[in-house]
C-alpha positions in Angstrom: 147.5 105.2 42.3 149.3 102.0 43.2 150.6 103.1 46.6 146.7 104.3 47.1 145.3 101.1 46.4 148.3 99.4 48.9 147.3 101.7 51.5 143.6 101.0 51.2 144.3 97.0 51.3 146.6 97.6 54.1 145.2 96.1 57.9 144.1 98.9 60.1 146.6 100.3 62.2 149.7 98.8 60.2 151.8 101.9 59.6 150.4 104.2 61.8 153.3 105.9 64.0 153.5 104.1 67.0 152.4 107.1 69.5 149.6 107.1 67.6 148.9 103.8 67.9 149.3 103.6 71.6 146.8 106.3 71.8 144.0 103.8 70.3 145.5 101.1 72.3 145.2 103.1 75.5 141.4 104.6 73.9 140.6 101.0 73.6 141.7 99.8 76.8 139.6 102.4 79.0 136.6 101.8 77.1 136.9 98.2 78.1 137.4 99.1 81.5 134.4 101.8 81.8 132.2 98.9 80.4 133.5 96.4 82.8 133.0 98.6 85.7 130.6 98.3 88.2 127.0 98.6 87.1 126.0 101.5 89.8 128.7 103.9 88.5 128.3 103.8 84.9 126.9 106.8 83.1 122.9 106.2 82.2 121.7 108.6 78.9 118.8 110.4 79.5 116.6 112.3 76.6 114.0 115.0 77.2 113.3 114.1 73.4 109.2 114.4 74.1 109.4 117.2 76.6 107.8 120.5 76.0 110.8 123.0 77.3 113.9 121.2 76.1 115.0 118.7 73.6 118.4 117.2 74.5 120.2 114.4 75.6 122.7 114.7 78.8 124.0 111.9 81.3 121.7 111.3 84.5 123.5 112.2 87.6 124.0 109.4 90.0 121.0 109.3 93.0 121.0 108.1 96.7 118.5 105.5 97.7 116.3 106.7 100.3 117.9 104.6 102.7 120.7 105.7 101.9 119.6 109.6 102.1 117.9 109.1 105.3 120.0 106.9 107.3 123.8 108.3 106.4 124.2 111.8 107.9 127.0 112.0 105.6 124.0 112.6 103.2 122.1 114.7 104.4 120.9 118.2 102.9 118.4 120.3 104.2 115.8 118.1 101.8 116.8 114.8 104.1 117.1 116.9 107.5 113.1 118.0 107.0 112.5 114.3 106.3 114.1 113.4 109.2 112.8 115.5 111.5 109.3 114.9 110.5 110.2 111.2 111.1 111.5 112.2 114.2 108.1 113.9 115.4 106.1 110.8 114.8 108.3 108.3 116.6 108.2 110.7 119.6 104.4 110.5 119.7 105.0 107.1 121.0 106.6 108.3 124.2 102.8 109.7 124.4 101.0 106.7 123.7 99.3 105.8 126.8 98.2 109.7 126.4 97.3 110.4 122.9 93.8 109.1 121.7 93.8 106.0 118.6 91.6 108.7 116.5 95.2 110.7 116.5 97.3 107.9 115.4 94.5 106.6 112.7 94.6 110.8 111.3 98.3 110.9 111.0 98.5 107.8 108.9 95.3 108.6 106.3 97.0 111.7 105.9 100.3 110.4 104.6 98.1 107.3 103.3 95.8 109.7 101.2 98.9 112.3 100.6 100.5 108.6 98.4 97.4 107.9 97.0 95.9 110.9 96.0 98.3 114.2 96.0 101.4 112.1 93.9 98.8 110.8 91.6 97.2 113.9 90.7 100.6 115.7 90.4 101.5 112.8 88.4 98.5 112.7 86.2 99.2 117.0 85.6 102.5 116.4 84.8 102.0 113.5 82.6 99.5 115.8 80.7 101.0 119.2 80.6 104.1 119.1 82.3 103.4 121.7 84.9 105.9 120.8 87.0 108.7 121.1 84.1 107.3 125.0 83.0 107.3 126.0 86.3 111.4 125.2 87.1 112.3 126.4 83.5 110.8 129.8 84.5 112.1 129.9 87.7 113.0 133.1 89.3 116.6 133.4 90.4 115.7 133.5 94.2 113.9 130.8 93.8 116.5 128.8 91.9 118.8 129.2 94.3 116.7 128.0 97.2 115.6 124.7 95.4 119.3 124.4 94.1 120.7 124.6 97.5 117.6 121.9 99.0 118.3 119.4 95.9 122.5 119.5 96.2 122.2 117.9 100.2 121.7 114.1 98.4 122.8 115.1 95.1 126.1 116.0 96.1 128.4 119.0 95.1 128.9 117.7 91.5 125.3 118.2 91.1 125.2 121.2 88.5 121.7 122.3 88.1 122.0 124.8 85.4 124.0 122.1 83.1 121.2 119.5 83.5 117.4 120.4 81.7 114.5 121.4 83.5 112.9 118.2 83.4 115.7 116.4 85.5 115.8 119.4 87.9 112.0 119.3 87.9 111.9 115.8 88.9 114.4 116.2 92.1 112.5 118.5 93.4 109.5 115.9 92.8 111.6 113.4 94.2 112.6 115.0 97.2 108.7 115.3 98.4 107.9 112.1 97.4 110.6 110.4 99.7 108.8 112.7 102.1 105.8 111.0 101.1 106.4 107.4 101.0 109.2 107.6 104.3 106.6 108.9 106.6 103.7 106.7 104.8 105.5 103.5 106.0 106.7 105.0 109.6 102.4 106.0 110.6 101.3 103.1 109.8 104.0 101.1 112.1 103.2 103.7 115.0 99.7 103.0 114.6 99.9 99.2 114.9 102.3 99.9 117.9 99.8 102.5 119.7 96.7 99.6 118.4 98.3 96.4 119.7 97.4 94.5 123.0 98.8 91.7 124.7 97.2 88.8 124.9 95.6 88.0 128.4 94.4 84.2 127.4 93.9 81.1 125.8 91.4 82.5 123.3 93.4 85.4 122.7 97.0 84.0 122.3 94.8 82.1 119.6 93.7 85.2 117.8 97.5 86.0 118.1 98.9 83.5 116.4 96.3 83.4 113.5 96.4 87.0 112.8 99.5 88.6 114.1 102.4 86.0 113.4 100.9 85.7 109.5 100.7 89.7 109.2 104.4 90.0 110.8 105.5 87.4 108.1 103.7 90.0 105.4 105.6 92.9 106.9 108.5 91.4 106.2 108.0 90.1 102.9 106.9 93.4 102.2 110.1 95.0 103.2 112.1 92.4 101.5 109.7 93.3 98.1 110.6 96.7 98.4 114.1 96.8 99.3 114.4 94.1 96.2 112.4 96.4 93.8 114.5 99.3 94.6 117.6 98.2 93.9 116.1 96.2 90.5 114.2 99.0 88.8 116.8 102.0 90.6 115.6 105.6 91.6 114.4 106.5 87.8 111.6 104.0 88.1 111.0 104.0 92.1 110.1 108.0 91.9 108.2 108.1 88.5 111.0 109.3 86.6 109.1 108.5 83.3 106.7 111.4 83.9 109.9 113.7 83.5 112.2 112.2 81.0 113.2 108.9 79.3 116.6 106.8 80.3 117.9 105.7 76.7 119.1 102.0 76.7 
């Protein structure tokens, strides 16, 4: 009873055998290290805790920005090669400028415009209310899984294990791969359109109207830009592409 009472008063670790001890040491030492590491490759929790299909927690897989997806071919899967492409199209329509009527350039952006606007918040709002999007990859054919699997792995990366993950992450790739459909092509129109509506001054009055409107609206391009590019990499890819209508990140 003695020797009990010794052993309960005695400090932790004292007597352990010393492999043992190097063990916690070494334990100890690489959880320091994992939470000194760099912020962007530390594991993020998510839950699916409120979802309809699955309740579980598992760790989000890293994503790419969509700068990142787009611009390094290193990246690219067939998700970012359609994107690409597509971007592709409505830069060449430049080399057509002189040809193609305003009324074409005005369509092409209010379609992407409207497709931002209206199409992500209605599949939003669906999802939000019955999680459509979620039921419909958790009852997934097997053909079809293996279509969407091999479009989501391009940006994902190889380590990307679809099966392993719930349907409500998987369901929200495949959301996030149209949106940064969406929102790349949104931001390319409407530059082609002020390119195909712009018109050099020819005079006084008009390097007036230049200055006042032009120089002011290039300085709110740019802050614009600089907003975005700021926001991204403050709120990550979870927030940027709605995550929270999918799952929840757990702090």
């Amino acid at each position: 009873r003695e020797n009990n009472l010794a052993d309960r008063d005695r400090p932790v670790g004292e007597g352990v055998p010393n492999t043992a001890q190097q063990q916690l040491k070494v334990n100890g030492s690489a959880e320091r290290a994992a939470a000194a590491g760099p912020k962007e490759h530390r594991s993020i929790g998510g839950s699916t805790g409120y979802g309809p299909i699955t309740k579980k927690r598992f760790v989000v897989p890293h994503t790419l920005s969509m700068a990142d997806a787009l611009l390094k071919p290193r990246n690219w899967g067939p998700a970012e090669v359609v994107v690409n492409v597509v971007m592709l199209g409505h830069i060449s329509t430049l080399l057509l400028i002189r040809v193609l009527p305003a009324w074409f350039y005005i369509v092409q952006f209010l379609f992407w415009r409207f497709s931002y606007n209206l199409f992500l918040g209605v599949v939003l709002k669906w999802q939000s209310n019955s999680s459509f999007l979620t039921r419909a990859v958790a009852t997934l054919s097997d053909a079809s899984e293996t279509l969407l699997k091999r479009l989501a792995k391009g940006s994902m990366g190889a380590k990307y294990a679809w099966r392993s993950l719930p349907a409500e992450f998987n369901a929200w790739v495949l959301f996030r791969m149209v949106a940064m459909m969406i929102l790349a092509n949104d931001g390319l129109t409407y530059f082609v359109l002020f390119v195909k509506l712009f018109h050099v001054p020819q005079n006084v009055e008009e390097w007036a109207v230049f200055a006042l409107c032009c120089v002011p609206a290039a300085a709110l391009g740019w802050f614009s830009l600089w907003s975005k590019t700021a926001a991204h990499r403050t709120v990550g890819d979870y927030a940027w592409y709605w995550g929270d209508f999918f799952f929840m990140i757990e702090s």
